[in-house]
RODO-2510 file (C-alpha; in nm, 4 decimals, decimal comma):
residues 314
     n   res          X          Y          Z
     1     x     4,7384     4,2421    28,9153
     2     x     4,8545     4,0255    28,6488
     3     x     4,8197     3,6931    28,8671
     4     x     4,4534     3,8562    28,9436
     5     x     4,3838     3,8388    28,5758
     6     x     4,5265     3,4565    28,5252
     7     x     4,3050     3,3560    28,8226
     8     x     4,0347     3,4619    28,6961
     9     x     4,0476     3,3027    28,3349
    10     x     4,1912     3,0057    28,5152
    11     x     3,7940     3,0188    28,6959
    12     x     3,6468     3,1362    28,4334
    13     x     3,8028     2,8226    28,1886
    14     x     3,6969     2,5977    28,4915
    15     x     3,3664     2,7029    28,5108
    16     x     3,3129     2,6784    28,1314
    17     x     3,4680     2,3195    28,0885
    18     x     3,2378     2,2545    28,4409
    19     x     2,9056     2,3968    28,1986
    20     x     2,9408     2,1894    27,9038
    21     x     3,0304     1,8541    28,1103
    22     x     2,6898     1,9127    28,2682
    23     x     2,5033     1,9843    27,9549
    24     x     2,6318     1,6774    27,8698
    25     x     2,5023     1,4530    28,0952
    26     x     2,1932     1,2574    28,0045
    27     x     2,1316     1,1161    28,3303
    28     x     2,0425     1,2307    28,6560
    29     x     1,7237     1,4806    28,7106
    30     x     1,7901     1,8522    28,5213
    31     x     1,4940     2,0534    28,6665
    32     x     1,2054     2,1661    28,5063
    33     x     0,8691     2,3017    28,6656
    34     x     0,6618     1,9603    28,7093
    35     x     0,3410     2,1995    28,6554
    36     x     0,5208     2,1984    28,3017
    37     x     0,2266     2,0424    28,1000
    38     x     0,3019     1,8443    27,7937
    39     x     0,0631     1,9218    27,5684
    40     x    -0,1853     2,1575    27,4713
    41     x    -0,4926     2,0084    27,3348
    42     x    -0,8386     1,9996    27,5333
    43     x    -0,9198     1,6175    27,5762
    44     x    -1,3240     1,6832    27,3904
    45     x    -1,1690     1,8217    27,0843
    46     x    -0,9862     1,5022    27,0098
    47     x    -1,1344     1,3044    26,6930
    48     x    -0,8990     1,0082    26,6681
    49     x    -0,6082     0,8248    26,8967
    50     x    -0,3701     0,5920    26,7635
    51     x    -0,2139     0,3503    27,0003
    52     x     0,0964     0,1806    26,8299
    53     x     0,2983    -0,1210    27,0388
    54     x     0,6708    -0,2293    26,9924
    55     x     0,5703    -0,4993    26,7527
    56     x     0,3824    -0,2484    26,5282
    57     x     0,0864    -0,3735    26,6611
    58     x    -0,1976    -0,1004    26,5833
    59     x    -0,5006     0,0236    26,7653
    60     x    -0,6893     0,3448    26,6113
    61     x    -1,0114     0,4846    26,8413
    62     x    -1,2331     0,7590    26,6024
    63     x    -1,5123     0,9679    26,7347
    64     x    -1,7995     1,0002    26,5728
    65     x    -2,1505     1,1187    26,6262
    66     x    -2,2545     0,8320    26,8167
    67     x    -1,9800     0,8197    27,0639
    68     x    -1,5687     0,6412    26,9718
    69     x    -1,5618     0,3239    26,7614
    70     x    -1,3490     0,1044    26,6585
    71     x    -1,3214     0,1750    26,2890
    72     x    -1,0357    -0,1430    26,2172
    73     x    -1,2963    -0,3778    26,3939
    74     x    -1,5892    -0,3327    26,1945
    75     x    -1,6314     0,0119    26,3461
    76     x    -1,7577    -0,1413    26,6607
    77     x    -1,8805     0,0584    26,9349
    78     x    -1,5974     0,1617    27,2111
    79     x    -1,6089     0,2039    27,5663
    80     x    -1,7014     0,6154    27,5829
    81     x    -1,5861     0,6269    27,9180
    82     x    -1,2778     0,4655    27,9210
    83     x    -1,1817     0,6364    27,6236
    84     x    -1,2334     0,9884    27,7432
    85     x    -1,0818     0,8844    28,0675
    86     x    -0,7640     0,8271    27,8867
    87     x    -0,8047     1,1679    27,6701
    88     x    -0,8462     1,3507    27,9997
    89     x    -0,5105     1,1809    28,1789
    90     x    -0,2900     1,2676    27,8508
    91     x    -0,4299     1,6050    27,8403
    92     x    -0,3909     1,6411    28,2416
    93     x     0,0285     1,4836    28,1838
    94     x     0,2876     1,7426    28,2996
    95     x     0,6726     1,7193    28,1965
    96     x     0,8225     1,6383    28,5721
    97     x     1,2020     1,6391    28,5370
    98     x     1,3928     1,5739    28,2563
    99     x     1,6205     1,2434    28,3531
   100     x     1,7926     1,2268    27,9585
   101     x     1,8309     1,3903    27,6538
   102     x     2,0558     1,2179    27,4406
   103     x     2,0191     0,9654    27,1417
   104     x     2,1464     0,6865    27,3375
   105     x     1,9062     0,7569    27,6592
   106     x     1,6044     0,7450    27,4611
   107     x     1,6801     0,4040    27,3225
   108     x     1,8115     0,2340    27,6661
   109     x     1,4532     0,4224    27,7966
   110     x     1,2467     0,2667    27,5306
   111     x     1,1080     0,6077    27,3941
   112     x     1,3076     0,6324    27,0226
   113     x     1,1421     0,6757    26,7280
   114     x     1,2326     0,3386    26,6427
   115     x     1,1976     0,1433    26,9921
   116     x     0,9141     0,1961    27,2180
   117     x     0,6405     0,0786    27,4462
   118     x     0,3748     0,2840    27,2893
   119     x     0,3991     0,5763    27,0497
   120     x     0,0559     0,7645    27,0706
   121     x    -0,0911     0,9947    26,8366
   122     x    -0,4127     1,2682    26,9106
   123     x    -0,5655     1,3968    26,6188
   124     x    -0,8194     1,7028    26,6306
   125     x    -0,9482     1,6627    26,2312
   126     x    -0,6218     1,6498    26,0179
   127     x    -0,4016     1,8193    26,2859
   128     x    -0,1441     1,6218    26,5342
   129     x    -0,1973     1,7670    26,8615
   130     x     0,0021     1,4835    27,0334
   131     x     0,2476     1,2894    26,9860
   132     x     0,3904     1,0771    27,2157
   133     x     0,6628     0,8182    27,2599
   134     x     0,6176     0,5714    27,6144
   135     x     0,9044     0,3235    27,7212
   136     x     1,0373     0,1723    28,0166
   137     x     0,8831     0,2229    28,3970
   138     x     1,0734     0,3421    28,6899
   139     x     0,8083     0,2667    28,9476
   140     x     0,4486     0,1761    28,9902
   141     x     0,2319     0,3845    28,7416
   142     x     0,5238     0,5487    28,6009
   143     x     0,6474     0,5593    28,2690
   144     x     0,9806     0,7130    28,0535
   145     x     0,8231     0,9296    27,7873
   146     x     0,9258     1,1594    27,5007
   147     x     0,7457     1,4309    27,2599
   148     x     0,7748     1,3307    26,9164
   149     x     1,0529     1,5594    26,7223
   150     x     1,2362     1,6563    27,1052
   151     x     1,5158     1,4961    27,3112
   152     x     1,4103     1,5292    27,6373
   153     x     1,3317     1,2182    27,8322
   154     x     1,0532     1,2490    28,1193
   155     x     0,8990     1,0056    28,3827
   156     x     0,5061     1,1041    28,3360
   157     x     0,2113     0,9381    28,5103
   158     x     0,1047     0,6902    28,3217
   159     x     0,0801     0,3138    28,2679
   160     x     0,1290     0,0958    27,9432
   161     x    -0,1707    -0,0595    28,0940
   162     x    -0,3368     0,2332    28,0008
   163     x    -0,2440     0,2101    27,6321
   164     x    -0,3596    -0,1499    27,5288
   165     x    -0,3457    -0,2134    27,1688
   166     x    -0,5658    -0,5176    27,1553
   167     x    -0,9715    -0,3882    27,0313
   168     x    -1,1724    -0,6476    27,2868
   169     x    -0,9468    -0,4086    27,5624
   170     x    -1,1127    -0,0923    27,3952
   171     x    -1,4462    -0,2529    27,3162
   172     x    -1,8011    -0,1369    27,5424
   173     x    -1,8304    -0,4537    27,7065
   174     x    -2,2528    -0,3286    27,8255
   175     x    -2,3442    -0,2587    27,4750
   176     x    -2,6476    -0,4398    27,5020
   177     x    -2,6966    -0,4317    27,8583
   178     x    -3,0485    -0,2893    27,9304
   179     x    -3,2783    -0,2488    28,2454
   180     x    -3,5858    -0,4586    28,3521
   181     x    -3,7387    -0,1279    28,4512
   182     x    -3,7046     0,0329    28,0698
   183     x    -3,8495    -0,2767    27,8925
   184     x    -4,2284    -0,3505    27,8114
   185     x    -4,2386    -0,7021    27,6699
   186     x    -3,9750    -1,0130    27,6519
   187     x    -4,0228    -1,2307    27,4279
   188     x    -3,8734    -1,5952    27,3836
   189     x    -3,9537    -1,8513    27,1301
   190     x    -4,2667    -2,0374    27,3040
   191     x    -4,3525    -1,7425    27,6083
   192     x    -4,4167    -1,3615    27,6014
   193     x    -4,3760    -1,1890    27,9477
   194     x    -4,5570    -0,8438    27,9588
   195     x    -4,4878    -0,5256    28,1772
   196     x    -4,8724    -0,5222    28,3676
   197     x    -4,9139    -0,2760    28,6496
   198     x    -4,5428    -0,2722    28,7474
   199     x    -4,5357    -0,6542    28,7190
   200     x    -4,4692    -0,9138    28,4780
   201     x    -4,7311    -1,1107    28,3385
   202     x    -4,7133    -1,4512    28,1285
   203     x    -4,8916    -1,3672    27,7576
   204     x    -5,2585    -1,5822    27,7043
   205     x    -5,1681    -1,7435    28,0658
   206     x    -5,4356    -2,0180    28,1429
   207     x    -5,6968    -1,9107    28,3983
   208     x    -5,6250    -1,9611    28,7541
   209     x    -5,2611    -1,9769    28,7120
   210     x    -5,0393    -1,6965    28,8048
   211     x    -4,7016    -1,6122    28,6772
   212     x    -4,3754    -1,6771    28,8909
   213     x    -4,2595    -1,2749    28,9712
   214     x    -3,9179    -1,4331    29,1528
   215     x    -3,8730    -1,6156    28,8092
   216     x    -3,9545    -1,3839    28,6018
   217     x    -3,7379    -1,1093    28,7782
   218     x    -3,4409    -1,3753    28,7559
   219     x    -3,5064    -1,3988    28,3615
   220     x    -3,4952    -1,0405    28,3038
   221     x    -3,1845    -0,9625    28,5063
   222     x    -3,0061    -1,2290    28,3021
   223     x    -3,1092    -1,1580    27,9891
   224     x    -2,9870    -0,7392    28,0635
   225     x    -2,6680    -0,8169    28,1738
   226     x    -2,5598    -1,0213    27,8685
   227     x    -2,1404    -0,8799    27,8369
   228     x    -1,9846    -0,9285    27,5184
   229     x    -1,6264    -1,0213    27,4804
   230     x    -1,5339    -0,9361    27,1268
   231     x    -1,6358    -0,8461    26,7790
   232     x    -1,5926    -1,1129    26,5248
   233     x    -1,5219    -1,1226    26,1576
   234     x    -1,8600    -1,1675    25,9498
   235     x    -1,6781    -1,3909    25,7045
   236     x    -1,5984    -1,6474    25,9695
   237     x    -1,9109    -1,6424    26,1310
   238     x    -2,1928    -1,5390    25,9117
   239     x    -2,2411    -1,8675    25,7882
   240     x    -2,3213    -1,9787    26,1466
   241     x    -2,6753    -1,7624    26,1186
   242     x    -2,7500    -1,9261    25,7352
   243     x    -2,7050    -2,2816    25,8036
   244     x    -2,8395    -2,3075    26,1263
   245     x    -3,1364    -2,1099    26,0937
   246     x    -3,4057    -2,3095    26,3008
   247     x    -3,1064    -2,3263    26,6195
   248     x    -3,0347    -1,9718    26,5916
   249     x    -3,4157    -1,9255    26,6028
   250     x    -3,4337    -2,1126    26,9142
   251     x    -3,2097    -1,9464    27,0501
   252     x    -3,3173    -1,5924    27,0603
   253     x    -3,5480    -1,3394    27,2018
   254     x    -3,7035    -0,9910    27,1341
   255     x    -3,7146    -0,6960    27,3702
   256     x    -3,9738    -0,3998    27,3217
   257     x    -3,9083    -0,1021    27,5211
   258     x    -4,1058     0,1803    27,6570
   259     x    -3,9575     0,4565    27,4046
   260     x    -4,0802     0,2732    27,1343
   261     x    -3,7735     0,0750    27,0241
   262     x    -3,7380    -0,3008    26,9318
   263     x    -3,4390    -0,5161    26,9628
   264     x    -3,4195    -0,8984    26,8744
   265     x    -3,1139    -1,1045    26,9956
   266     x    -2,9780    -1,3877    26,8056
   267     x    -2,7059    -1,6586    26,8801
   268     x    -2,5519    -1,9402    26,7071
   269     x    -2,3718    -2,1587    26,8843
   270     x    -1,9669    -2,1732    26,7180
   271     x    -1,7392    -2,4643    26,6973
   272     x    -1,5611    -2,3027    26,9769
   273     x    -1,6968    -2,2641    27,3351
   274     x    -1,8161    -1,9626    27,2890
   275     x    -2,1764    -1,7971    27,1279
   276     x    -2,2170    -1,5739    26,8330
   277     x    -2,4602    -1,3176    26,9097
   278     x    -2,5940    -1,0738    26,5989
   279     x    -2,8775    -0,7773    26,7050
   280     x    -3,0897    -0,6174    26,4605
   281     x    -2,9936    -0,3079    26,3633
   282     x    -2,5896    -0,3974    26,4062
   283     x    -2,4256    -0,5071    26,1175
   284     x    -2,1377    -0,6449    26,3771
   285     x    -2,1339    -1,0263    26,5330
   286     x    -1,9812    -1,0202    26,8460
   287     x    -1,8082    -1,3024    27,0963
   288     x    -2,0631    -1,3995    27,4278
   289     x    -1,9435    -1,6863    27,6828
   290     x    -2,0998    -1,9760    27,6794
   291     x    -2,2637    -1,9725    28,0413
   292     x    -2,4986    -1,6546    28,0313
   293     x    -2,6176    -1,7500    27,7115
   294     x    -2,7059    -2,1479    27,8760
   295     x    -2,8353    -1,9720    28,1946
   296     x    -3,1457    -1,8365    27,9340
   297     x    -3,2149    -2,1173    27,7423
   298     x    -3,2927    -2,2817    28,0982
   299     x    -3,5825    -2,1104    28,0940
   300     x    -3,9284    -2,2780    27,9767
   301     x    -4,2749    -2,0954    27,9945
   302     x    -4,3750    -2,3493    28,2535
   303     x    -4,1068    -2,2669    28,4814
   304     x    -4,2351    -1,9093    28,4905
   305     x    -4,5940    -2,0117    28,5962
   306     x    -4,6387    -2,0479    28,9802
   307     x    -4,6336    -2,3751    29,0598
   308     x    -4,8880    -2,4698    29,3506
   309     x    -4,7739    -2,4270    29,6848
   310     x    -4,5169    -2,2169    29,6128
   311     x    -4,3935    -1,9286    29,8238
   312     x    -4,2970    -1,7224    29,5363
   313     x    -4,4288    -1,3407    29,5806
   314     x    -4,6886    -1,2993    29,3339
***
């Protein structure tokens, strides 16, 4: 009986000693349900996300009434869609398996509180309903993460690529994209084409000439796909629009569209290769290649009048 008895502390000791290596061990996958989510916040009640890179490098994204902005970049208008894309895959992460938990783990996976990738922060109002430390990745799409204020280390799906840092990566690119088919008049410096009968029309056109629809259609496409690359300091580039007020004239136009509204473009030309362009009603000045903005000065009223013997649908 009494060798029973040692036995079985003997096991028992074993098992113990077996329990607490284990527990030790911050490597190598402890199990946890991978339905596990890691947060609990509904991705439309978010009101601000702060994106912070290993070199303290800062991005902050705030919603506001008129969609997410860029309130450290002149409050700039941000891509809805991309942002709410993003909202949707952090609210949609789920924990996986736990591959570390100690100190030491978190550093050599990039996810410490004071050596990271990307430490995100949700806001809903005042209150932190993320918080989010992303390191090193195992495979493609695959990152090490870690909840703010716990140990355990977790490979979630997600990219760094996801969590850019730089504004112009954030910034809505189509903001003044428009469509021919929404607009009643363009207007350039010396020409004026009008929406007439579901075609455009050259304003006070001499009689018996006919405007170039091809050409016309060409101009319009152009000038509603104008993409902007990024928003500029008014400081630096204010002073383009003052001194060079007859070129900035020049080069310009003015779109009227059917609800009623009234936008006029303006562009100065910087020392760079590169255009300033400044609408009314924004108080930003934002970055445009060169090329697109070229491609419209191109265009004269006489190259938008039919020339004779031209095949050009009317």
């Amino acid at each position: 009986m009494r060798r029973i008895i040692i036995a079985a502390a003997a096991l028992l000791a074993i098992q113990l000693t077996l329990a607490v290596a284990l527990n030790r061990i911050d490597t190598g996958n402890l199990p946890v349900s991978p339905a596990t989510p890691l947060f609990s916040f509904a991705a439309d009640s978010v009101t601000a996300l702060e994106i912070t890179g290993p070199e303290g490098e800062r991005l902050v994204l705030q919603k506001k009434e008129s969609g997410w902005v860029l309130p450290d970049s002149f409050a700039a208008p941000a891509g809805d869609e991309q942002v709410t894309a993003l909202l949707a895959k952090l609210a949609d992460l789920k924990q996986g398996f736990t591959v570390a938990t100690s100190n030491e783990a978190a550093k050599r996976f990039q996810v410490a509180d004071d050596g990271f990738e990307r430490h995100v922060v949700l806001r809903e109002g005042d209150r932190v309903v993320g918080d989010l430390y992303v390191g090193s990745s195992p495979g493609f799409r695959q990152v090490h993460a870690r909840v703010a204020g716990t140990d355990a280390v977790f490979i979630v799906a997600l990219s760094n690529f996801d969590l850019e840092t730089g504004a112009d990566k954030w910034l809505d690119k189509t903001l003044f994209m428009f469509k021919a088919e929404d607009v009643d008049s363009l207007a350039f410096a010396d020409f004026t084409l009008l929406k007439k009968d579901d075609t455009w029309q050259l304003e006070n056109l001499e009689e018996g000439r006919q405007t170039d629809s091809e050409a016309a259609d060409n101009l319009l496409n152009e000038a509603g796909n104008l993409t902007i690359q990024d928003v500029l300091d008014p400081q630096d580039v204010q002073v383009l629009f003052n001194d060079q007020p007859a070129f900035a004239d020049t080069v310009s136009f003015t779109v009227s569209f059917k609800d009623g509204t009234r936008a006029e473009y303006r562009f100065a030309k910087s020392a760079a290769d590169y255009f300033v362009l400044k609408q009314s009603g924004r108080d930003q000045y934002f970055k445009v290649h060169t090329l697109p903005v070229e491609n419209l000065l191109k265009y004269t009223r006489e190259q938008l009048v039919k020339q004779e013997g031209s095949n050009s649908p009317d």
